[in-house]
N, C-alpha and C positions, 0 to 999 in steps of 0.2 A: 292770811294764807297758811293752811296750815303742810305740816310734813310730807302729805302724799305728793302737792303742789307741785313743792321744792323737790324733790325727787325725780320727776315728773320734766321738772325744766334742767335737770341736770342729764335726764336722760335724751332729752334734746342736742345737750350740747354734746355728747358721744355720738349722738346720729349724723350729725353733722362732719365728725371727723374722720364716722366712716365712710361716708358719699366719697370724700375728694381726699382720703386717704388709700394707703396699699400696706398691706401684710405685710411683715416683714421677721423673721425668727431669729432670738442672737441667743447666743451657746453661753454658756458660765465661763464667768470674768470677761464676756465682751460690753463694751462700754456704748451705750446711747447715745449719750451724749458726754462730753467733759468742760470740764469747770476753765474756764474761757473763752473757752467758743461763742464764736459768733452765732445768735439764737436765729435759724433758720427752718426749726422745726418743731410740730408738738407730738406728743406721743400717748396712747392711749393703749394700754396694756389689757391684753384678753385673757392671756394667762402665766402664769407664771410669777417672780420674786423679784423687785428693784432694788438695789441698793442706793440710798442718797449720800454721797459723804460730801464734805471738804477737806483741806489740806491745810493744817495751820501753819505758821511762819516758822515751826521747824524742822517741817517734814512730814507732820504723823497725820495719819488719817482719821476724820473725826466723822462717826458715824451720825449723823443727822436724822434716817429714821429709814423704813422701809415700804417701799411701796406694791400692793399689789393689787389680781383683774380688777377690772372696772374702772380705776384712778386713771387720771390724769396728770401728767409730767411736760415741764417742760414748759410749760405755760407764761410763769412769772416775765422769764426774756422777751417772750413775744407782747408783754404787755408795757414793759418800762425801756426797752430796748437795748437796756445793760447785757453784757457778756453773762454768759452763764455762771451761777455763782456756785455749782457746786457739780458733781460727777455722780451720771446713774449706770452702774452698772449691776445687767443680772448675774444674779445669786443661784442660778440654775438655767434650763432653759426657759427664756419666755419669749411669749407670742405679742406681738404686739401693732397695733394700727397707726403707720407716720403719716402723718397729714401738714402741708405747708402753712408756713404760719399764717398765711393770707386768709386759711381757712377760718381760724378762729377769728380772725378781725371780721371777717365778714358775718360769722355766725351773733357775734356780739354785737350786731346793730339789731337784732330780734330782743325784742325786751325778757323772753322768756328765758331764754340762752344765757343771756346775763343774767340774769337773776341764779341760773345752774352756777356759774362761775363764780357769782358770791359765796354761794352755799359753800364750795370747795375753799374757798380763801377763808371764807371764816373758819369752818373747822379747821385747818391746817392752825393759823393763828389759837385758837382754844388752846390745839395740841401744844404750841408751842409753849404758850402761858402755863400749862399744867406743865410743863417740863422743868420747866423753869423752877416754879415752886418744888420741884420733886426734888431736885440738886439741891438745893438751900435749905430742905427740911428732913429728909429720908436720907437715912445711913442706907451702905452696899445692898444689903439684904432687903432691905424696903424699895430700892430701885429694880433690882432686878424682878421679882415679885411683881413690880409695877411692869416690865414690859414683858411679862411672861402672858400677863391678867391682858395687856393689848393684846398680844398675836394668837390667844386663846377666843377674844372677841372678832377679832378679824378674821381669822384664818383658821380657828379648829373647827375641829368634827368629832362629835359626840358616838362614840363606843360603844357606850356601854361600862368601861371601868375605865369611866373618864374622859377627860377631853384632851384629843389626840393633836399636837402641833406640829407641825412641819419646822424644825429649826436650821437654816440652812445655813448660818450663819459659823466663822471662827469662834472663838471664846476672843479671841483679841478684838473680834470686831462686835459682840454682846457686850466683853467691858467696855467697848467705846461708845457704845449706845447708851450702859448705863452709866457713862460719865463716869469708871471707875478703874481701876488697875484690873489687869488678869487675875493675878492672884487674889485678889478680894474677892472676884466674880465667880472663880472656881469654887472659893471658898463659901459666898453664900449658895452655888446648889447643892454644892454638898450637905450643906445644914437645910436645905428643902426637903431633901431626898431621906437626911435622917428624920426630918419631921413625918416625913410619909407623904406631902404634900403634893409631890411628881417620883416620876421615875423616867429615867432621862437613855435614851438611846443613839448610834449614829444619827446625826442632824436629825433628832426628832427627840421630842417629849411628849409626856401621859402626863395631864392634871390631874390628880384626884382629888386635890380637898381647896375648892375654891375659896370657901368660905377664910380660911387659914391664911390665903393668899392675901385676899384684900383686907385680912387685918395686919400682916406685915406693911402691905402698900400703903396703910390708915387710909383705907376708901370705904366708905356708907357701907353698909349692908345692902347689898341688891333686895328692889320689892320695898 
């Protein structure tokens, strides 16, 4: 099978959640869902910025990752039947399709559908895995770099003098993405910014020199 396939069957499983889903639009800092709730629904985002966090055993908010259009949330509850383990909330406004979780059960008895819903769980897990080695081997500078190189792949748009980001994000909740203190995180854009490597504006950044990036990140040379 190759990638068009799988694509293919993931865009199935979106169709699916918009038949027997309804619109629904939440404003910045409202909450989808929160981390133990009962999973009663799933959610598929048309437009807009997710926040995934949780909350560790001292209080502090631990940024897990961010979701946007097209992805699927929410899922994992309705498949293991555990409480929610974590809290999405948007980061701006976004649009988004709630569909009852009966939907996807029913959609995952189509072999196609499931097979979209692997695709998502595997990648999610890669992501993880690469996260993972990213903390154990990448100083500050080499983490951030790394999710700058993500939301430039995900979510920029190319300029002309560079690649343009939407960063909608605190600095408190960027160092908690990149597993790092504030002050470190502030610290490595500034050493991006002296490099020439962005230039950084309200909730937004300009790439210019990717190449720079992914040898901080220590990632292959693209091509």
């Amino acid at each position: 099978m190759d990638v068009a396939e799988l694509v293919s069957d993931a865009d199935l499983l979106s169709g699916a959640l918009r038949r027997d889903g309804h619109g629904q639009r939440y404003r910045r800092g409202q909450a989808l869902f929160t981390e133990g709730d009962r999973a009663e629904r799933v959610f598929l985002i048309e437009s807009g910025w997710v926040l995934i966090s949780s909350t560790s055993p001292e209080g502090r908010e631990i940024v897990l990752g961010i979701r946007g259009s097209g992805e699927i949330i929410g899922e994992m509850s309705m498949l293991d039947g555990a409480a929610r383990s974590a809290t999405a909330v948007a980061i701006g406004d976004v649009d988004a399709i709630v569909s009852p979780g009966a939907t996807l059960n029913r959609a995952l008895q189509d072999a196609a559908a499931a097979r979209g819903l692997v695709l998502i769980l595997a990648a999610r897990l890669r992501d993880a895995d690469r996260t993972r080695i990213q903390f154990a081997t990448l100083d500050t500078l080499g983490r951030v770099a790394e999710r700058l190189l993500e939301l430039s792949e995900r979510f920029g748009h190319d300029t002309g003098n560079g690649i343009a980001v939407e960063l909608p994000l605190s600095q408190e909740q960027l160092a908690s993405w990149c597993g790092a203190s504030r002050e470190s995180t502030v610290k490595a854009l500034g050493t991006l910014r002296s490099l020439h490597c962005i230039t950084t504006g309200r909730q937004s950044l300009v790439i210019h020199d990717l190449v720079a990036l992914r040898v901080h990140a220590r990632r292959r040379p693209s091509g």
